[in-house]
C-alpha positions in Angstrom: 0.0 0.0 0.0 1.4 3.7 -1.0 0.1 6.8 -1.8 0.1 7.3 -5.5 1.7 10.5 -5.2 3.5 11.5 -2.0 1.2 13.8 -0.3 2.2 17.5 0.5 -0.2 17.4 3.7 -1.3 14.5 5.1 -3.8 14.1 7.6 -3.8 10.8 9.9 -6.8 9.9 11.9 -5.5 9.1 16.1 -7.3 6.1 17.8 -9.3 7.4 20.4 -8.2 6.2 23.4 -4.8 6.8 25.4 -3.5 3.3 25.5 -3.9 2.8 21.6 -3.0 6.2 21.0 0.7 5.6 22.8 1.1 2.0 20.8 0.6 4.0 17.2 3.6 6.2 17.5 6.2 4.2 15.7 3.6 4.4 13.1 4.1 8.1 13.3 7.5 7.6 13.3 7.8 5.3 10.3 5.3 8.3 8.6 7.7 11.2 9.4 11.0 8.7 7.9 8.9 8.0 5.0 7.4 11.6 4.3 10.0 13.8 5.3 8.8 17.0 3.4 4.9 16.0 4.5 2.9 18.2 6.7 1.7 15.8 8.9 -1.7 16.5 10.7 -3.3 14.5 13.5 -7.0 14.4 13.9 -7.8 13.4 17.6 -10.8 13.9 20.3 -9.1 16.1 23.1 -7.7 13.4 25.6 -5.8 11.5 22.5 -5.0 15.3 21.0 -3.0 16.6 24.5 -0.9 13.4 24.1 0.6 14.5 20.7 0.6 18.0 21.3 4.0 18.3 21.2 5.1 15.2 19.2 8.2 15.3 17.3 6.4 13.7 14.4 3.2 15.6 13.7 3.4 19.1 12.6 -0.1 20.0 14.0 -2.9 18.8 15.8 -6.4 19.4 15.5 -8.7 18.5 17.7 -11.9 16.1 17.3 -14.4 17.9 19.9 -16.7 15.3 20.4 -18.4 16.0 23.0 -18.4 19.3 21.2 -18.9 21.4 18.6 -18.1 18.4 16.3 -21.2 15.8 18.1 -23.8 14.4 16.1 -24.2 14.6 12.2 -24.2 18.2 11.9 -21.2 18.3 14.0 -19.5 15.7 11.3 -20.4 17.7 8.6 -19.1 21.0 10.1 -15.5 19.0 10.6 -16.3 18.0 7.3 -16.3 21.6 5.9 -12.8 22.5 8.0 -11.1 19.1 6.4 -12.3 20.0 2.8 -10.7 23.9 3.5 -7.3 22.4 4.3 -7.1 20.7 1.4 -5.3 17.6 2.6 -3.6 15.0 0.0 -4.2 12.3 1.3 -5.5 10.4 5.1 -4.1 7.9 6.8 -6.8 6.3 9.3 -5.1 4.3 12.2 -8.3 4.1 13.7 -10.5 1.2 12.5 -14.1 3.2 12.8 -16.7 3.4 10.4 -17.0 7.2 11.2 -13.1 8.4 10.4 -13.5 7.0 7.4 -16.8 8.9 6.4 -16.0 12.2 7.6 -12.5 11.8 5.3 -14.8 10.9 2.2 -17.2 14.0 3.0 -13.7 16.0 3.9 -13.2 14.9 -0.4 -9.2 13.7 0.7 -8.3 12.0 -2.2 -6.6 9.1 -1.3 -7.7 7.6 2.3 -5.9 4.5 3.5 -6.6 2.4 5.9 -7.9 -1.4 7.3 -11.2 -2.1 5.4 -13.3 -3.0 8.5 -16.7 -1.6 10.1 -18.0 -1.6 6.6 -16.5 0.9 5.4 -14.4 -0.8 2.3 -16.2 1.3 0.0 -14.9 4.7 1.8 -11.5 3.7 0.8 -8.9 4.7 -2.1 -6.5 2.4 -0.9 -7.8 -0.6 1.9 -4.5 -1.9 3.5 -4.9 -5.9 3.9 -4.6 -7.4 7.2 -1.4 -9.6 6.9 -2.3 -13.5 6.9 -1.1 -15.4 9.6 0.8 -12.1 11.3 -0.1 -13.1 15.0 0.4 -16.9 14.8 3.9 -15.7 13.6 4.7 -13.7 16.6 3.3 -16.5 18.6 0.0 -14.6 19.9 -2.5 -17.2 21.1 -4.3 -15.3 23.4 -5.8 -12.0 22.2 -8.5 -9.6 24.1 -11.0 -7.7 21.5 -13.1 -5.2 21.7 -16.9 -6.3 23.2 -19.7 -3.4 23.9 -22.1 -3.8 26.0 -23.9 -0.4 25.6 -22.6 0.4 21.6 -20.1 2.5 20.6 -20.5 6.0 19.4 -18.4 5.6 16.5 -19.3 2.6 15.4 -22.9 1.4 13.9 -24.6 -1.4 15.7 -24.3 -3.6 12.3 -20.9 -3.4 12.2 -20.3 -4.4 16.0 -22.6 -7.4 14.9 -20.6 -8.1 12.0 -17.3 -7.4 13.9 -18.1 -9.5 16.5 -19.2 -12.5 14.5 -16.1 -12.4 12.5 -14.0 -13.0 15.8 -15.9 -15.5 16.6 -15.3 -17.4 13.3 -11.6 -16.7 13.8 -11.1 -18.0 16.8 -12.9 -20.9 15.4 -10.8 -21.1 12.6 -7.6 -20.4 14.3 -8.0 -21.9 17.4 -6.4 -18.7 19.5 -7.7 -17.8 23.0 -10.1 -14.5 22.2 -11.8 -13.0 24.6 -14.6 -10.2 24.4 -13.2 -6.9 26.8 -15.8 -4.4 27.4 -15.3 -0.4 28.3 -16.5 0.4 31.9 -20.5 -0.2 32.6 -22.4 1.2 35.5 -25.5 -1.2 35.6 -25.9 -4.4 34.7 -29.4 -4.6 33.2 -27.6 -3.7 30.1 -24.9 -6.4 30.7 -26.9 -8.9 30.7 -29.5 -8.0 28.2 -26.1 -7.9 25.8 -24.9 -11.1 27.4 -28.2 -12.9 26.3 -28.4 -11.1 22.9 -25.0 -11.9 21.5 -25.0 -15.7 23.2 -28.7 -16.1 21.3 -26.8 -15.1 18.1 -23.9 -17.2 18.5 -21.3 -15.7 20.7 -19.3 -18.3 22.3 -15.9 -15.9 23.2 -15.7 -15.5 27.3 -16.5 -11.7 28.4 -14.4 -10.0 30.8 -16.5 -7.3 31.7 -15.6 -3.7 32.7 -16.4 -2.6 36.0 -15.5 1.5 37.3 -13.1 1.6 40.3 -13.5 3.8 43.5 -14.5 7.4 42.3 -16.9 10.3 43.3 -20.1 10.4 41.0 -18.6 13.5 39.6 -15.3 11.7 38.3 -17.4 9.3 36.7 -19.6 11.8 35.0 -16.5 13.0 33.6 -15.0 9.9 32.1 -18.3 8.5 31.3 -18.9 11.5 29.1 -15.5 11.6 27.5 -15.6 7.9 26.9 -19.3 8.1 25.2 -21.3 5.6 27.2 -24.8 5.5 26.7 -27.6 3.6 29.1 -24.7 4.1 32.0 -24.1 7.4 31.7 -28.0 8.1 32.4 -27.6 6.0 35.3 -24.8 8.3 36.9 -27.0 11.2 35.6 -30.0 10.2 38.1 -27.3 9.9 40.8 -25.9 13.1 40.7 -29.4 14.5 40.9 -28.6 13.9 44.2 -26.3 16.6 44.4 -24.8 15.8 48.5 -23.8 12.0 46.1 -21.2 14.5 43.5 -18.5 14.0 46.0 -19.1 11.0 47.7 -16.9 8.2 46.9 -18.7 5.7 44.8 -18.2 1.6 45.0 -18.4 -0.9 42.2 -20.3 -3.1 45.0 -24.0 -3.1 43.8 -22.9 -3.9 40.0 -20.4 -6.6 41.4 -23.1 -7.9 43.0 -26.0 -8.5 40.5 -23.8 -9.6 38.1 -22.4 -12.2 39.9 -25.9 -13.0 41.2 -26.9 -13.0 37.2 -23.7 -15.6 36.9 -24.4 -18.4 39.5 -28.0 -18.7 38.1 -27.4 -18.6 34.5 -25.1 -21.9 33.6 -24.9 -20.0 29.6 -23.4 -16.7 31.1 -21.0 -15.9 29.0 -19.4 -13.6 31.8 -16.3 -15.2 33.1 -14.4 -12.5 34.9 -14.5 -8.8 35.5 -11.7 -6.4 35.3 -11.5 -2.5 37.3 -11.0 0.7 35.5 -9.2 2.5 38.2 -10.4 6.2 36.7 -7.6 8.3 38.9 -8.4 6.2 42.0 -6.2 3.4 41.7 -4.8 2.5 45.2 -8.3 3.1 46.4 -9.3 0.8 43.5 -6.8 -2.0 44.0 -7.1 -1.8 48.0 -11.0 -2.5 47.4 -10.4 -5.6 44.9 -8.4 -7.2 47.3 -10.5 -7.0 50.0 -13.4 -8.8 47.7 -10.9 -11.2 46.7 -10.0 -12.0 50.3 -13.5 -12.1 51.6 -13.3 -9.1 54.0 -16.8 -7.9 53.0 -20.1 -7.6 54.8 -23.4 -8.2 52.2 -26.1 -5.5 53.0 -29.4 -6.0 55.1 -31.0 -6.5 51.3 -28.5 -8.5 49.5 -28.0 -6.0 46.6 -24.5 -5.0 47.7 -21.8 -5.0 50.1 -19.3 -3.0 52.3 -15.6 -3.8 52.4 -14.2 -4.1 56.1 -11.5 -1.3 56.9 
């Protein structure tokens, strides 16, 4: 794969989160070797964009506000409008979303490069093939993708569906470990309504499901916005209502609870594990899971939750 010409400005599409965001920079790397004379532009939502603010390898960053100015379908078209203004030669998409290929199609970059998944082969000049056998050569057996519970904001609910059924057949195929990794929930009525619907359709990868560490209702609100979460983040909404709850340390407990009760009386759960997003609290976070692990906990009067002994 190559761009036909080599591009004079070059736009590349960031992943959105932090921990993908840091493994693609030998990719930026490799881009700035390659292109030395290319103005190289990354496209990121704000906690990705502060991370390459100052990156040796990107000339300039401009910044995906979603939440924002940028939300919703006008707010695609309107970055739409600023891409097609810059005039970029080309886009290089290292994130694998439906939606960063679109808004580079209605931004009219001429050559747009990327992998052709989500359905989106058809908003591509130049679909970059995954290599054949690349992770059996590097002797990766067991490999943790992408499950969601509650959607994804960039990514229509066909695709997940499509996605999802495509690891499945892999792992078939293949025979390597997969298991399904979901972002951080809040309740589990939409757990396990997911659970049962992609089971009933043929889901037979294990879940590890995401569970929020030890954090005020206000800290939540704040990474449950920036990380787009749907049903959850209307949960968290209802609490804070409750405004004396902003700043009162909030526990997993209640979630840990029901979804373990959801578990021991459902042999087909396909939830095998759960692991903590520690969201700024993490020696609060860890300190908790131990104590659950070790079985210094008290259930509540109502068996709907717990308290950990200090």
């Amino acid at each position: 794969m190559g761009f036909h010409d080599p591009p004079a400005s070059l736009l590349v599409r960031a992943t959105n989160w932090l921990g993908d965001a840091v493994m693609t920079t030998p990719a930026l790397a490799g881009l700035r070797e390659a292109l030395p004379e290319a103005r190289i532009v990354l496209l990121a939502r704000p906690l990705a964009a502060e991370l390459f603010r100052h990156h040796p390898d990107v000339d300039e960053v401009m910044v995906y506000e979603r939440p924002g100015r940028h939300e919703g379908a006008l707010g695609r078209l309107r970055l739409a409008g600023e891409l097609r203004r810059r005039r970029f030669d080309g886009a290089l998409l290292l994130q694998n979303a439906f939606d960063a290929a679109m808004i580079a199609f209605l931004g009219r970059i001429p050559e747009r490069a990327g992998y052709p998944t989500d359905a989106r082969r058809f908003l591509l000049t130049l679909p970059v093939p995954f290599p054949p056998g690349i992770l059996d050569r590097h002797g990766i057996r067991k490999i943790g993708v992408a499950g969601h519970p509650e959607g994804c904001p960039d990514i229509p609910d066909h695709a997940i569906r499509a996605a999802l059924a495509w690891k499945n057949a892999y792992a078939q195929r293949t025979g390597a470990e997969l298991y399904l990794v979901t972002q951080f929930c809040f309740e589990a009525e939409p757990i396990i309504r997911w659970d049962q619907a992609i089971q009933a359709a043929g889901n037979r990868l294990p879940i590890h499901i995401g569970i929020p560490g030890l954090a005020t209702i206000k800290t939540l609100l704040g990474h449950a916005k920036a990380c787009g979460i749907g049903p959850s983040m209307r949960f968290l909404t209802r609490q804070a209502m409750n405004v004396a709850k902003l700043l009162t340390v909030s526990a997993p407990d209640r979630l840990v609870t029901a979804l373990g009760d959801y578990q021991a009386n459902h042999p087909g759960c396909g939830i095998v594990t759960a692991h903590i997003y520690p969201l700024g609290g993490l020696k609060k976070s860890a300190d908790w899971s131990y104590a659950v692990a070790d079985g210094r906990f008290r259930m509540n009067d109502g068996g709907d939750g717990f308290t950990v002994d200090a």
